[in-house]
N, C-alpha and C positions, 0 to 999 in steps of 0.2 A: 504493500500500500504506500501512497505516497507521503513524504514527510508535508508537516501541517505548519499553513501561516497561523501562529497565535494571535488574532483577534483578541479573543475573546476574554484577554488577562485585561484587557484595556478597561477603562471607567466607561460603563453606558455604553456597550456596544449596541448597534442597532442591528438587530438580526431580521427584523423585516426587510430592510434595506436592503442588505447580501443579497437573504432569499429573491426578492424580485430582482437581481443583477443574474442570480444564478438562473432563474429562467429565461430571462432574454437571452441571456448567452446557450442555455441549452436551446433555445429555438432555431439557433444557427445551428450551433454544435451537431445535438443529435440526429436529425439525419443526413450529416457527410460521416459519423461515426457508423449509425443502419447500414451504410453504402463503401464502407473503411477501404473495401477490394478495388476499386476504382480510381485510377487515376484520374484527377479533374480536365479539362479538357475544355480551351475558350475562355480559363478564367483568368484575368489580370493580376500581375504582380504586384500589385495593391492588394486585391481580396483574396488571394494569395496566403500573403500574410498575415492576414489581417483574419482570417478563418485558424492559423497556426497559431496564433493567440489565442484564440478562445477555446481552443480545442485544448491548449495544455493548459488557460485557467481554472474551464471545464473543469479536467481531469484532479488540480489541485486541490478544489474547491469543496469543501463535506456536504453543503446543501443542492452540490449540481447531480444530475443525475446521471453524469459521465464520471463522478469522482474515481477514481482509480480504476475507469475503462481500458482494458488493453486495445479495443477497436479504436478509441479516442488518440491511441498509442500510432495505432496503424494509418490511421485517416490522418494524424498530422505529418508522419514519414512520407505517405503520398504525395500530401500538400508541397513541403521539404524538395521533393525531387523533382516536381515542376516549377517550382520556384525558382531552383538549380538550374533550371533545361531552359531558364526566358533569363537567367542575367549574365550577361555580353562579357567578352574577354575583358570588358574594360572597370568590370564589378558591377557597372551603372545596368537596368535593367531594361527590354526591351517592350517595346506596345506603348501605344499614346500618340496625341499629337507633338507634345513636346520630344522629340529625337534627342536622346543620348543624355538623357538627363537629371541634373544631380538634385535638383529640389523634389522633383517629382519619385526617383528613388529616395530621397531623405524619407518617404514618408514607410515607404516599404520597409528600409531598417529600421525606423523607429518600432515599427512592430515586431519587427527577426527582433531585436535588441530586447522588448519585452519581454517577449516569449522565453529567450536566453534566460534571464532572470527566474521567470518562471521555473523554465525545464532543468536548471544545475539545481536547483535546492528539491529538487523530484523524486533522486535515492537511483537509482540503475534501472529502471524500469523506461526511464527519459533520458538513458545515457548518450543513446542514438541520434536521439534529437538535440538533446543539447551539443552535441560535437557540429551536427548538421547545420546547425544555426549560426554555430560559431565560425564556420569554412566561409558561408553566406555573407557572415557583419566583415570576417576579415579580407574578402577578395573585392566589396564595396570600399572598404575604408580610404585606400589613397585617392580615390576619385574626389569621396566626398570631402577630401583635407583642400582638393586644388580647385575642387569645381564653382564655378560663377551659377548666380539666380536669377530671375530677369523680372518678379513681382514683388513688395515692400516684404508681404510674411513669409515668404521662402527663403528668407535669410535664418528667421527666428525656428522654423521646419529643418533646417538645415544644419543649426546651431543643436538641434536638438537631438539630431542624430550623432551627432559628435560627442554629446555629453554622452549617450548611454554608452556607446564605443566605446568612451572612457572609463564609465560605471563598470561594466565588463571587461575588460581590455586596458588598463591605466596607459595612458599615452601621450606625454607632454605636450608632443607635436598637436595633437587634438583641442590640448585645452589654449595652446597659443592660437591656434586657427579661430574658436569660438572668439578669444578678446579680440580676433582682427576685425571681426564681424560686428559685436558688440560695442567698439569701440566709437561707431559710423552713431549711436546712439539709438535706442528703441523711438518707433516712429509714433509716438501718443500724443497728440496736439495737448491744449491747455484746459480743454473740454473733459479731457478721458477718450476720446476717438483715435482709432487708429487711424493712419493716412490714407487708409483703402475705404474707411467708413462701412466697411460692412461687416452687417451680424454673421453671416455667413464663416468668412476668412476670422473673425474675432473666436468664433465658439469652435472653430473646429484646427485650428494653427496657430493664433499669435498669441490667444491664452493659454492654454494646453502647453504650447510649447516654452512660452517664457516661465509658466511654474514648474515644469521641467526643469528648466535650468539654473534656477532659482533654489530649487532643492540640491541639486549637484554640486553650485559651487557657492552656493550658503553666501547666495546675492537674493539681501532681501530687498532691495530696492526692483528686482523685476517681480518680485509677485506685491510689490505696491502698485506697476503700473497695472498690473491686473487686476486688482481691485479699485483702482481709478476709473479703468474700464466698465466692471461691472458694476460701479457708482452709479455711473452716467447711466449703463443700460436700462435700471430700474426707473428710470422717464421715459424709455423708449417703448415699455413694452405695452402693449394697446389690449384693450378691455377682452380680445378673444381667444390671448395667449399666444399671441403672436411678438414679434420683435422689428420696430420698423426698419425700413429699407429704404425708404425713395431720397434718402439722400446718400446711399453707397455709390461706390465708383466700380462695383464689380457686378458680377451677374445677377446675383437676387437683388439689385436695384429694381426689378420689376417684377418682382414673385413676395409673395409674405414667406416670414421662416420661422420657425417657430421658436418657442422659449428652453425646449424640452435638451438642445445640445448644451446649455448653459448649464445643466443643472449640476455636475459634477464641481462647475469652478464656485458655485454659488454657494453648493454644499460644504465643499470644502475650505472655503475662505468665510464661511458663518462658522464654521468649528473651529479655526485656528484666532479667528479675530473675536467671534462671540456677537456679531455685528446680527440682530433681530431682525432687521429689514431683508439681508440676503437670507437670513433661515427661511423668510414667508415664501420671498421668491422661489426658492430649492423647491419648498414644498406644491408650489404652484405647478415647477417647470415638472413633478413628479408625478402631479396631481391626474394623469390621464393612466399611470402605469409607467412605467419602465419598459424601454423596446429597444435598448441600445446594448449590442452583444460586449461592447468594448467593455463597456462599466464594470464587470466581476473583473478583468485584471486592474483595473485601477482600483479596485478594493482592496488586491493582494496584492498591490506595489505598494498602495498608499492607502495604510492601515488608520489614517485621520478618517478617513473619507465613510468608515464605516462608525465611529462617533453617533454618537443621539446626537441630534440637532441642538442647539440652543432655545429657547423659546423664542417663536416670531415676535416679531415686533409689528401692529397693524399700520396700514399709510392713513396717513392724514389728509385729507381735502377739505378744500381744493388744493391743488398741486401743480406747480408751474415751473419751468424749465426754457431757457435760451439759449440756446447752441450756438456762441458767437463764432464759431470757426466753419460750421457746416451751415451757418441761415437756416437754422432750424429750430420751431419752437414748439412746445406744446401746452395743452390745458387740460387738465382733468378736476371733472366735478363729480360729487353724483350721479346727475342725467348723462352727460358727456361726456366724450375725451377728442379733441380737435387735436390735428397737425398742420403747421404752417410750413411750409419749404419753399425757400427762393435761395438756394445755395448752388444752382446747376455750376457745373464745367464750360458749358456749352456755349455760354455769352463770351468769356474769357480767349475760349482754345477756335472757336467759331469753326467746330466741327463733331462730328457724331464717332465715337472711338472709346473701342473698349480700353478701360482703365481712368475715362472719366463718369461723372455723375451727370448723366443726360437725361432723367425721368423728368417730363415737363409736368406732371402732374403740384399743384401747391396748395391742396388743401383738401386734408380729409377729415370725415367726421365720422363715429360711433355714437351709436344710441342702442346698445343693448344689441338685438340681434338684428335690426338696421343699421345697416349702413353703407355709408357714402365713402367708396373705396377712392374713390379721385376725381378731381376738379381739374381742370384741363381748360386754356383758354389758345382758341384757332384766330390767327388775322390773317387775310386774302394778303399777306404784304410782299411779292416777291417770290412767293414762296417760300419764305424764310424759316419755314414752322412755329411750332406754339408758341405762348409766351414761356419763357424761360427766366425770371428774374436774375439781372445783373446784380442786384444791390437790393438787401434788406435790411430795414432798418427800425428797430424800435421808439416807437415817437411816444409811447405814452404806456403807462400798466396795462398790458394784456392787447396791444395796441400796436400794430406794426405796418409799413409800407414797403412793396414790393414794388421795384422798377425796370423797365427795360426800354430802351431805344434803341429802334432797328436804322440802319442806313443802309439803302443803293445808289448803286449812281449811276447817271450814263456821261458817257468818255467823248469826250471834243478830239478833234484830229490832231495828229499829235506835232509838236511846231517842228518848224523845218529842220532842224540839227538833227531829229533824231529820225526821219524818212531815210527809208532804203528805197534802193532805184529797183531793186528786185521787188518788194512787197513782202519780203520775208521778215517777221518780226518773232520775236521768243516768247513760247509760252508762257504764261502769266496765270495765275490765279486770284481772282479778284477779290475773293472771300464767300462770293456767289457762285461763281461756274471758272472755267478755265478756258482759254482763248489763246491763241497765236497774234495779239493785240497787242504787247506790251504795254498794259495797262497802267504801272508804275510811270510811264514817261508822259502822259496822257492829262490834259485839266479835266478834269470832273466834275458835274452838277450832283448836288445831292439831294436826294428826297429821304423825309424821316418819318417817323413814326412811332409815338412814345404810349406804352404801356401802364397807367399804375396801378395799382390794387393796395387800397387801403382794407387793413381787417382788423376789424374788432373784435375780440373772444369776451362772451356773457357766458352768464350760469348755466345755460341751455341750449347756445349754440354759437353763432359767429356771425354778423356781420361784414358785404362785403358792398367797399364801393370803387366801383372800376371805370376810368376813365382813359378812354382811348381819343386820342387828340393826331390828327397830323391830318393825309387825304382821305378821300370817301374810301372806305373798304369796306369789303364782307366781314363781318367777325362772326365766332360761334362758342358759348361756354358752353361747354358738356360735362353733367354729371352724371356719371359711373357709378350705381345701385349695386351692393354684391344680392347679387341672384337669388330669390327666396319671397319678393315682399310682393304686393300687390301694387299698386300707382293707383291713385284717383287724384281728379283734376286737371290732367293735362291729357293733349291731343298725339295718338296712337299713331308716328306714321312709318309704319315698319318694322322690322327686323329688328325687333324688341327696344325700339327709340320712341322716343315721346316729345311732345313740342310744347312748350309753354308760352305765353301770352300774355295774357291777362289774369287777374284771382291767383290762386295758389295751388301747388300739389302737396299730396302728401305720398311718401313711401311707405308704408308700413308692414310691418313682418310681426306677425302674432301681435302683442300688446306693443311692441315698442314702433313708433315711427319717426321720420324727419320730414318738415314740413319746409314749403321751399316758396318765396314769394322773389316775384323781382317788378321793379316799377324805373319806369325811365326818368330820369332829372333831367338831361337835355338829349336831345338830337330826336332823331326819326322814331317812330313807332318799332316794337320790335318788330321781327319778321314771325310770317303764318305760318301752320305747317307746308303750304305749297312751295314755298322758297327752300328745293330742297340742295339746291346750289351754295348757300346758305349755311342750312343746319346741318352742316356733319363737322366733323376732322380730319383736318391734314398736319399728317407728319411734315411735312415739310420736305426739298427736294432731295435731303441727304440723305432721306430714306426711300423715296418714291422714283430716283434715278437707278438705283439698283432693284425696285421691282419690291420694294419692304416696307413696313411698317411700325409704329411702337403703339399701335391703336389698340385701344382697352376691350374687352367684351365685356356682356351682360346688363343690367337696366339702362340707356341712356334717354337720360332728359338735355334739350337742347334748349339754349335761348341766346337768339340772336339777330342780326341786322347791321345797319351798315352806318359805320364811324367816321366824321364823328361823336362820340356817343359817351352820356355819365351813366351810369346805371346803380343803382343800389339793389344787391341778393341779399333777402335775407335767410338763415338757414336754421331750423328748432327744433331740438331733440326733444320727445316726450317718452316717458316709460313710465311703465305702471310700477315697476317695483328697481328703483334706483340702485344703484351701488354703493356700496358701502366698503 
């Protein structure tokens, strides 16, 4: 049988907690153990390893149902040998878009490295494996001492892999590689945010891996920036158990993600700090079950992590939060919880590119189980796409303005020094489109076009007042219903869109609704549902040139017409039974 992590000498162990790690993890485990005879076949050296962990925590573990499984034994020696069979002469592993690559194997040893841990303190039973793992950490290691990253947390991924190398493997070279890296400084703005802004890379790489190495080289100053992080987070996380996103600069900038990957950094920095606010959260991010196979070896690494909780501490509302680094703000009351964002990328870099924060969406609203997934404002201006605010600004408590000024221009002939007698001139990009114009040598007229959006956050919802000033254009705000409610008050036209006017709507889903009014202060009447030229959205041409879009589905109310135009939305969460 195999030798036992003593828990359980510990003060307050929490043996609920185990047992539901140890099921998640037997729900992977068990049937690649049913199937032990089979070599895996298609699977990535990612899951790979990341299946050889749990199969010898599994096996560790008294409450798994694999605890000292010989098939457990067998099915990881499989796993082991195609792992073997996909990493390159160079140790670095092969499959992925990224080619040859040392962040993206960082993440593979960090698990070979666990497992190692795991499988030497096992007794002979995991001699096999533990040798197996140890050939794997050491035919990777020179790559990952020399190898470069090309994203902010594949530094911290990468750092992290060299600490367990180390932990395993003591290796000077390793721990001077880590300071080279560390030195460049952990990327946490003054918010708590990481440089990438998102929940995503935050819960599953830049915290993970800096308490990693934080533990190894007894730097408490990176598991402060990690609870700096999950300071801030506790304002981000929205009424559904969700964690926002729309101001990330990575791929869940347009997906919601949830609270549940959090919950190991949450749990474990309320037991080492005693901090009641992250206990409530852990217990939040737990509150649906445990589903994550990884968590029993982070039990048996990190023997904190299985601690009773602290006592929660409850939140307090109302609750407010300004994100001066990302233009992002939020409100939670009772009835409500609004998000404001005018922090895009997209004004700045004047272009659509993965690794910035392009979500034009600036304003969303919850009400219980309504709600208003995203505010989006369209102007006919060029092309140019939504509004994107440049510059947010807090003008008063709870109180803020969003700006944006678009310019085009058209190009006067260019004087005569810079004519060629051929006609040939050098490509140019204008900020709009690209031409053989030489555009730079060129006088220009300009035409503008100024966006603001003033909002007010109340007890129950938000005020919005939007003034669009420069030529006559089409404009259209759309708000984006997540899926579920009914609409009355407004005009049906389409493919689940609705047009508003006049009076008001309301959304509502079982007891809770949002009630939506908008009234013009200057310009034209809005536009009918017949204007359907009008009420839709456009991406704008950096999407629509390559055949794309970042266009929302499910309820859209539209309301619009053509600027220039002041308008006041109002927007009011009602529920029958509040939050508390």
């Amino acid at each position: 049988m195999p030798s036992e992590f003593d828990h359980e000498s510990d003060h307050g162990f929490d043996h609920e907690f185990v047992r539901a790690a140890a099921r998640a993890a037997d729900r992977l485990a068990a049937p690649l153990a049913a199937d032990c005879d089979e070599e895996p076949a298609g699977v990535t050296h990612r899951a790979l390893a990341r299946r050889v962990k749990t199969l010898v925590a599994a096996y560790r573990c008294p409450d798994s149902a694999l605890h000292g499984s010989g098939r457990a034994v067998t099915a990881a020696t499989n796993h082991l040998h195609a792992l073997r069979n996909v990493q390159t002469a160079t140790g670095l592993f092969a499959g992925g878009d990224n080619v040859q690559s040392p962040p993206d194997s960082a993440f593979t040893v960090n698990d070979v490295c666990d497992a190692h841990v795991l499988a030497a303190g096992a007794g002979p039973q995991l001699r096999d494996v533990t040798a197996a793992l140890g050939q794997i950490a050491d035919a990777a290691t020179a790559s990952l001492l020399t190898g470069g990253v090309h994203t902010p947390n594949h530094r911290w991924e990468l750092c992290a892999a060299l600490a367990r190398l180390h932990r395993s493997f003591p290796d000077d070279r390793l721990l001077d590689r880590i300071e080279e890296w560390l030195a460049e400084g952990v990327d946490i703005d003054a918010e708590g945010l990481y440089s990438e802004r998102s929940a995503n890379y935050a819960a599953h790489v830049s915290n993970p891996s800096l308490l990693l190495l934080a533990d190894v080289l007894d730097r408490a100053d990176l598991q402060d920036a990690v609870e700096r992080n999950l300071s801030t987070t506790l304002d981000l996380i929205a009424p559904d158990g969700t964690v926002e996103t729309v101001h990330s600069r990575r791929q869940d900038q347009n997906h919601p993600f949830p609270l549940a990957p959090f919950l190991p950094h949450y749990r474990l920095l309320a037991i080492r700090t005693g901090r009641g606010d992250f206990a409530r959260v852990a217990r939040l991010a737990g509150a649906d079950g445990i589903d994550d196979p990884d968590l029993l070896a982070e039990t048996l690494l990190a023997p904190d992590l299985c601690r009773t909780l602290p006592e929660p501490e409850a939140r307090t509302l109302p609750r407010d939060r300004y994100l001066t680094t990302a233009r992002l703000a939020t409100h939670t009351t009772a009835t409500a919880h609004t998000v404001v964002y005018g922090g895009s990328d997209v004004p700045e870099h004047r272009r659509i590119r993965s690794g910035l924060a392009c979500n034009p969406t600036f304003l969303r609203l919850f009400a219980g189980d309504a709600v208003l997934d995203a505010v989006r404002l369209s102007r006919g201006f060029f092309d140019l796409g939504p509004f994107r605010a440049a510059d947010m600004q807090r003008v008063g408590e709870r109180r803020y303005r969003l700006t944006q000024t678009l310019t085009a221009a058209y190009y006067q002939p260019l004087p005569p020094h810079w004519r060629q007698d051929d006609g040939a001139y050098r490509m140019a990009d204008e900020g709009r489109f690209s031409a053989a114009m030489a555009f730079p040598d060129r006088p220009r007229d300009e035409v503008t076009h100024t966006t603001r959006v003033d909002v007010d956050l109340t007890q129950d919802g938000v005020d919005l007042r939007i003034d669009l000033s420069g030529p006559r254009v089409p404009w259209a705000l759309e708000l984006t219903f997540r899926a579920g409610g009914v609409t009355q008050g407004a005009v049906p036209i389409g493919d689940g869109r609705w047009c508003l006017t006049t009076g008001a709507m309301t959304y509502r889903v079982g007891d809770d609704e949002i009630r939506v009014e908008a009234c013009v202060d200057s310009g034209e009447p809005l536009a009918g549902p017949e204007s359907g030229d009008v009420l839709r959205y456009d991406p704008g041409q950096d999407y629509t040139v390559a055949g794309g879009t970042d266009a929302t589905t499910g309820n859209r109310l539209y309301i619009g017409g053509q600027g220039p135009q002041t308008l006041t939305v109002t927007l009011r969460a009602h529920r029958t039974t509040p939050t508390t």
